[in-house]
Gaussian input, Z-matrix of N, CA and C with variables (Angstrom, degrees):
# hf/3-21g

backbone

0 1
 N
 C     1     B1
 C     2     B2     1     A1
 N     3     B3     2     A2     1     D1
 C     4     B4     3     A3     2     D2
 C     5     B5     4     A4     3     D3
 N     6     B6     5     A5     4     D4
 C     7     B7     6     A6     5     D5
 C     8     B8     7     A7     6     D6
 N     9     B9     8     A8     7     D7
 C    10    B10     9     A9     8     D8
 C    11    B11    10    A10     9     D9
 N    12    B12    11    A11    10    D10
 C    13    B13    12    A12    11    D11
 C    14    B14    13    A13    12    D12
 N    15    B15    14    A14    13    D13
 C    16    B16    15    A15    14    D14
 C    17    B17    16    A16    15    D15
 N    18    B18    17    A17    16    D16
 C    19    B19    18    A18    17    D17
 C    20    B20    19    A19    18    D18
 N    21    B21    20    A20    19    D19
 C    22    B22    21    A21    20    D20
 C    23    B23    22    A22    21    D21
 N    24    B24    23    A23    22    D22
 C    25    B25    24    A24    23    D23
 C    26    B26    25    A25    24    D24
 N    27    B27    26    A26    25    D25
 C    28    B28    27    A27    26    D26
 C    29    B29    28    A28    27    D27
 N    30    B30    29    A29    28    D28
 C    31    B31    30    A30    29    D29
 C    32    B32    31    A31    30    D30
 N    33    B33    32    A32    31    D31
 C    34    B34    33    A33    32    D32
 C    35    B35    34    A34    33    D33
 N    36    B36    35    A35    34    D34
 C    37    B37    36    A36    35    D35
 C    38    B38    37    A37    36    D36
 N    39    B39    38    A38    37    D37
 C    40    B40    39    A39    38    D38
 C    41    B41    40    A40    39    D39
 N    42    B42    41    A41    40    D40
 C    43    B43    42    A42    41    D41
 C    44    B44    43    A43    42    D42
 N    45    B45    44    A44    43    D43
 C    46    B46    45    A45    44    D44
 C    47    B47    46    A46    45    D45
 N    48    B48    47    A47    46    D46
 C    49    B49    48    A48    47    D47
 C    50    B50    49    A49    48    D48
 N    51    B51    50    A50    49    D49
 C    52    B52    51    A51    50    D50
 C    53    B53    52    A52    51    D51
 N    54    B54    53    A53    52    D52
 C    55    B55    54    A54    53    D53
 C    56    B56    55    A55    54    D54
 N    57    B57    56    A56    55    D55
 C    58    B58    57    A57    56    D56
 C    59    B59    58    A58    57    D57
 N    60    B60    59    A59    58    D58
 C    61    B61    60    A60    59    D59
 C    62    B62    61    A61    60    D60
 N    63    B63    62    A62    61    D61
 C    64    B64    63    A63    62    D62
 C    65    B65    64    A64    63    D63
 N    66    B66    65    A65    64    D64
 C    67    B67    66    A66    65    D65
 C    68    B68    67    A67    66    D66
 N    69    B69    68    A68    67    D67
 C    70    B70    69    A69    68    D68
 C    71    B71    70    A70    69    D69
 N    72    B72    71    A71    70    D70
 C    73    B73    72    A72    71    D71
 C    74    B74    73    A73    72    D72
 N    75    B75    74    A74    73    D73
 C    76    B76    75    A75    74    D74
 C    77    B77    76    A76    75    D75
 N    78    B78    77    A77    76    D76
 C    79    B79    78    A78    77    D77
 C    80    B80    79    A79    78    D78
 N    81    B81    80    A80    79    D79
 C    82    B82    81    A81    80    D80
 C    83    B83    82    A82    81    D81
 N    84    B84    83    A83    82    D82
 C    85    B85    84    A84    83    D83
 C    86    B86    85    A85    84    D84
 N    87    B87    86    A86    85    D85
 C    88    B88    87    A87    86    D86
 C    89    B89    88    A88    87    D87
 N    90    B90    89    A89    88    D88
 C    91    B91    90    A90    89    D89
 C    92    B92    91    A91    90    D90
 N    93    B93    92    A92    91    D91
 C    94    B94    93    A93    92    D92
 C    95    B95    94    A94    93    D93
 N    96    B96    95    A95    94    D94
 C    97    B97    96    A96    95    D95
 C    98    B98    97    A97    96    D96
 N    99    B99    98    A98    97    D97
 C   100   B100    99    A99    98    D98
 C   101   B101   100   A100    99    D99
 N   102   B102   101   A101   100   D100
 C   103   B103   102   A102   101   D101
 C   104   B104   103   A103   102   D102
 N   105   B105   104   A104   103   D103
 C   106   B106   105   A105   104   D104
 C   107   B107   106   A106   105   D105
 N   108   B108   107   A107   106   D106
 C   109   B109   108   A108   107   D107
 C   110   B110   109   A109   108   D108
 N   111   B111   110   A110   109   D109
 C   112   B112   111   A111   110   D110
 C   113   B113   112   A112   111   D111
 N   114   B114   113   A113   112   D112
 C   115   B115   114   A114   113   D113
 C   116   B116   115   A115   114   D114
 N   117   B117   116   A116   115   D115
 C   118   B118   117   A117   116   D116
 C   119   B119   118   A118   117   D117
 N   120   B120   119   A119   118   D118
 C   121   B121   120   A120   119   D119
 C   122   B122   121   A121   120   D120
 N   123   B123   122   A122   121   D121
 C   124   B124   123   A123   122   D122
 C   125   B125   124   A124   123   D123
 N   126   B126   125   A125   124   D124
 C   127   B127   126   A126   125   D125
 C   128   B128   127   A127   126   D126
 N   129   B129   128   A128   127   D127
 C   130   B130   129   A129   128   D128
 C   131   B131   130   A130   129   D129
 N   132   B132   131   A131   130   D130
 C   133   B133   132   A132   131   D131
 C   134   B134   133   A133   132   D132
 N   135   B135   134   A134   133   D133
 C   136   B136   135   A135   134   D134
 C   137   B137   136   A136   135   D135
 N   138   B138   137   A137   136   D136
 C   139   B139   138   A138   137   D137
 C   140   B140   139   A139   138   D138
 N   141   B141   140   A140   139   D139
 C   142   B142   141   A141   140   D140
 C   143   B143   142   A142   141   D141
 N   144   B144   143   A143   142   D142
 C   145   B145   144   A144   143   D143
 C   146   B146   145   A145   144   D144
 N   147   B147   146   A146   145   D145
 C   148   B148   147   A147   146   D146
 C   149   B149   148   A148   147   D147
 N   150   B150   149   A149   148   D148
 C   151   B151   150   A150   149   D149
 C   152   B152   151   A151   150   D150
 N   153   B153   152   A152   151   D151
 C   154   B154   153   A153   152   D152
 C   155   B155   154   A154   153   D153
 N   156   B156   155   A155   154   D154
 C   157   B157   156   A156   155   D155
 C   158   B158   157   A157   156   D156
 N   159   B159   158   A158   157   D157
 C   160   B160   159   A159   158   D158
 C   161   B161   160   A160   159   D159
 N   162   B162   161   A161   160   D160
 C   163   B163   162   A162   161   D161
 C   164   B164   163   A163   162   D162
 N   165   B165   164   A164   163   D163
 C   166   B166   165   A165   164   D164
 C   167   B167   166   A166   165   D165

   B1=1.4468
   B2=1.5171
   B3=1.4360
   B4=1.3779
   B5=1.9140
   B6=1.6691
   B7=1.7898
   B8=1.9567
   B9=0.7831
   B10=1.1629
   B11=1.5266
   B12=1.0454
   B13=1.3641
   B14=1.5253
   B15=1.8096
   B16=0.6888
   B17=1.3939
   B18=1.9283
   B19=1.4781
   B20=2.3479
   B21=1.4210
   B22=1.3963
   B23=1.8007
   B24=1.0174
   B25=1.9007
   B26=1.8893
   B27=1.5008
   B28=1.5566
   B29=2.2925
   B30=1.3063
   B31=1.1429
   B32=1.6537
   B33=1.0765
   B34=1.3855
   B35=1.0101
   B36=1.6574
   B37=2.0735
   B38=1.3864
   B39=1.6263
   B40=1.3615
   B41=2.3568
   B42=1.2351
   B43=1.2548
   B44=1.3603
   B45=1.6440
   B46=1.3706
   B47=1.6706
   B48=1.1217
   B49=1.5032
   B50=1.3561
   B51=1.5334
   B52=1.2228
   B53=1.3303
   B54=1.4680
   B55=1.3142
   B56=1.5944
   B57=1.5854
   B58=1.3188
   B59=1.7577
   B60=1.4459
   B61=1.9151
   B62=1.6535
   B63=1.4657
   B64=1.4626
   B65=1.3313
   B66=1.2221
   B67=1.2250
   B68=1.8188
   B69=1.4364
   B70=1.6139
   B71=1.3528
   B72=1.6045
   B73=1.6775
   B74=1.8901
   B75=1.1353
   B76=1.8212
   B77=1.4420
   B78=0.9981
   B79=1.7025
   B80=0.8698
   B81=1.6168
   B82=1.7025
   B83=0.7556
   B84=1.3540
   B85=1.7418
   B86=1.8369
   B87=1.8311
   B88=1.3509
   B89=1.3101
   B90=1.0640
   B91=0.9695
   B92=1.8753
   B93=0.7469
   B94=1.8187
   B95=1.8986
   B96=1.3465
   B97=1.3365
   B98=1.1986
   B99=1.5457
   B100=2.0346
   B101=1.8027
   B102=1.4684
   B103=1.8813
   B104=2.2574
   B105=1.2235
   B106=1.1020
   B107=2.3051
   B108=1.3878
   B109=1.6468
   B110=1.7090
   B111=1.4191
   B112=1.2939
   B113=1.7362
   B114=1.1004
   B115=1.3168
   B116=1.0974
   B117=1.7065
   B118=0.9883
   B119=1.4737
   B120=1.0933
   B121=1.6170
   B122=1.4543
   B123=1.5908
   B124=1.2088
   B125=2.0772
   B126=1.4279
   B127=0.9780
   B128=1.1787
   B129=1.1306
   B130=2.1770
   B131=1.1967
   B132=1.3413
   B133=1.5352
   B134=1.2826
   B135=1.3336
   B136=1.3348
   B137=1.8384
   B138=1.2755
   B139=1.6085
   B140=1.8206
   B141=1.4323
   B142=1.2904
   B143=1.6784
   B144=1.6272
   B145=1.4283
   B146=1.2759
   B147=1.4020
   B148=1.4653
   B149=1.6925
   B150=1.2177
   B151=1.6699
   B152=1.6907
   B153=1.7592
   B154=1.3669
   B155=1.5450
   B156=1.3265
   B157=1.6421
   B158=1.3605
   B159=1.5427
   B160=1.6753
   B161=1.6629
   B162=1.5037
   B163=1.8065
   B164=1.5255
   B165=1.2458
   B166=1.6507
   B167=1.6619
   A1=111.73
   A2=121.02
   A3=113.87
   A4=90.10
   A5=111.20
   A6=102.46
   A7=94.58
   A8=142.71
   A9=131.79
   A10=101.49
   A11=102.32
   A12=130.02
   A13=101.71
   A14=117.27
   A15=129.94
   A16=157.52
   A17=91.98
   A18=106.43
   A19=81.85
   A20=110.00
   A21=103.36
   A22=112.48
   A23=140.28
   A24=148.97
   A25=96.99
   A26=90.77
   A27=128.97
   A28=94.13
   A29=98.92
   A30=116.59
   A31=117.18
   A32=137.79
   A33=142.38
   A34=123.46
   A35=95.34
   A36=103.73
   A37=79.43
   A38=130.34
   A39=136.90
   A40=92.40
   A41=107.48
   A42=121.47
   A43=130.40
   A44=93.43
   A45=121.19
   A46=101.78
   A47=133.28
   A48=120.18
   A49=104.71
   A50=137.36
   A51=128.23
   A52=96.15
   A53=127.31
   A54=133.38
   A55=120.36
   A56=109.01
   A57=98.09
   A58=120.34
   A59=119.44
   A60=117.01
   A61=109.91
   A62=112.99
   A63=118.93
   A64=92.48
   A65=120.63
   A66=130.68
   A67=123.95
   A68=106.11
   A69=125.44
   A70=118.40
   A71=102.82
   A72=130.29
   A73=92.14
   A74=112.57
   A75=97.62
   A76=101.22
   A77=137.62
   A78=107.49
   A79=93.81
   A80=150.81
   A81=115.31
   A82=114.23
   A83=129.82
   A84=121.06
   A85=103.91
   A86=89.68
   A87=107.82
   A88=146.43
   A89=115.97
   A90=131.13
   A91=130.67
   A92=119.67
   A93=123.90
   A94=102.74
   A95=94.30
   A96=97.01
   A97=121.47
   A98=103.12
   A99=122.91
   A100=92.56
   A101=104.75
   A102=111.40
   A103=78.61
   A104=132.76
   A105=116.61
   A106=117.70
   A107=78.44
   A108=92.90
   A109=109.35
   A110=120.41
   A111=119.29
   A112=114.35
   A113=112.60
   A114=119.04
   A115=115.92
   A116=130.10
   A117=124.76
   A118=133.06
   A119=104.64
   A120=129.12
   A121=104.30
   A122=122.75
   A123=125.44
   A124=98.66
   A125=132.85
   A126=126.92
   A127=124.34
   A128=81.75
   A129=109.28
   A130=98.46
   A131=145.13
   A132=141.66
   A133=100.94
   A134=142.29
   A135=124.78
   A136=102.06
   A137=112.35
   A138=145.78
   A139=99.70
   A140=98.24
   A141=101.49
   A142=122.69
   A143=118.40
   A144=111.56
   A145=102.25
   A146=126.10
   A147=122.21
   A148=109.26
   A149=128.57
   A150=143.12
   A151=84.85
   A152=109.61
   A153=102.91
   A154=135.08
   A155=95.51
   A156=116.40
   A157=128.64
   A158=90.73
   A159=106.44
   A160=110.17
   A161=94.74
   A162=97.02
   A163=110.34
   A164=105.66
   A165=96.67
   A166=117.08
   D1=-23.93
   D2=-154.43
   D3=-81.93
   D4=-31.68
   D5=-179.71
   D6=-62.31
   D7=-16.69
   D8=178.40
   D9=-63.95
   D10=-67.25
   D11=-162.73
   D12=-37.34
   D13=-57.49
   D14=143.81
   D15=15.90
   D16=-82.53
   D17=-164.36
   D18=-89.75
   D19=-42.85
   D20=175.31
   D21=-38.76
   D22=-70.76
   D23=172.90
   D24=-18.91
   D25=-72.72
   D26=178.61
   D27=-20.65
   D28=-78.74
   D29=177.22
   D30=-63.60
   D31=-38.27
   D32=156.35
   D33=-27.79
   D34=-54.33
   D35=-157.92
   D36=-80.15
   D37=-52.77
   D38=-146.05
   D39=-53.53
   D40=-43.60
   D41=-179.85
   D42=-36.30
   D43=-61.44
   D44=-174.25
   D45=-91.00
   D46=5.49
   D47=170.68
   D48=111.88
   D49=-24.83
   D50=-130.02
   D51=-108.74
   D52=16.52
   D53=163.57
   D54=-164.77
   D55=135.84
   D56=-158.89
   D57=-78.57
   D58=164.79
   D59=168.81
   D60=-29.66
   D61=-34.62
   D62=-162.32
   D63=-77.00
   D64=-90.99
   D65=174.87
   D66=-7.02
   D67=-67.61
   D68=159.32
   D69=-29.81
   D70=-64.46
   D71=179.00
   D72=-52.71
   D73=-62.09
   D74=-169.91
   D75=-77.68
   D76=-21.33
   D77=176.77
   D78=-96.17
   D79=18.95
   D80=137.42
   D81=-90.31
   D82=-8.07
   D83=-164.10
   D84=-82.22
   D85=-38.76
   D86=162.09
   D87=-118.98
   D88=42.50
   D89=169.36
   D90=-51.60
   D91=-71.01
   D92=160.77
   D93=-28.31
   D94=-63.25
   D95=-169.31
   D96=-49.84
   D97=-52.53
   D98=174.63
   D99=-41.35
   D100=-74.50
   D101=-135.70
   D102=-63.76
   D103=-29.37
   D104=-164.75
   D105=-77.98
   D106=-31.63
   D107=164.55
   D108=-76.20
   D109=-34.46
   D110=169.71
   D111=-55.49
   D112=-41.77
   D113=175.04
   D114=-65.26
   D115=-49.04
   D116=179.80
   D117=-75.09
   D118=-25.12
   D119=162.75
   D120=-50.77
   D121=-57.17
   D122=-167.88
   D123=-80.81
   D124=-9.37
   D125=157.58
   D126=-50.93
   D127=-75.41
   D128=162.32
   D129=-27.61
   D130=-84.26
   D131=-161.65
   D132=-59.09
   D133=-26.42
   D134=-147.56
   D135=-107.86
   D136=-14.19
   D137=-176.84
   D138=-84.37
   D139=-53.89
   D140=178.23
   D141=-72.77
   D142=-28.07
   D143=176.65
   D144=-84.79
   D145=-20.79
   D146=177.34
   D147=-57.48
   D148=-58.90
   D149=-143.54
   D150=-79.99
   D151=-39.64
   D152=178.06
   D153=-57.07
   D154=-33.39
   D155=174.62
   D156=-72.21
   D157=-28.64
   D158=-177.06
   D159=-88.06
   D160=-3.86
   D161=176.47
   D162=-103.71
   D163=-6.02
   D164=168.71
   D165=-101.80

């Protein structure tokens, strides 16, 4: 439900102005890919303040 949830916001803002065809056009094309590198990115940071903490 939450890609629903999602692709609905996605289409809203795209509606009301608050994001451009370009913009829209790449997070559907990529979408999976974006929110899954978003996650991992935010792994990465969260892996990284951990190992940091545990060295002091």
């Amino acid at each position: 439900m939450e890609e629903l949830s999602d692709w609905n916001e996605l289409k809203d803002r795209y509606r009301n102005g608050s994001i451009s065809q370009a913009d829209y056009d790449h997070w559907r094309y990529h979408y999976p890919e974006d929110k899954s590198a978003e996650f991992r990115n935010r792994m990465d940071e969260l892996r990284t303040a951990g190992s940091q903490s545990e060295d002091k």
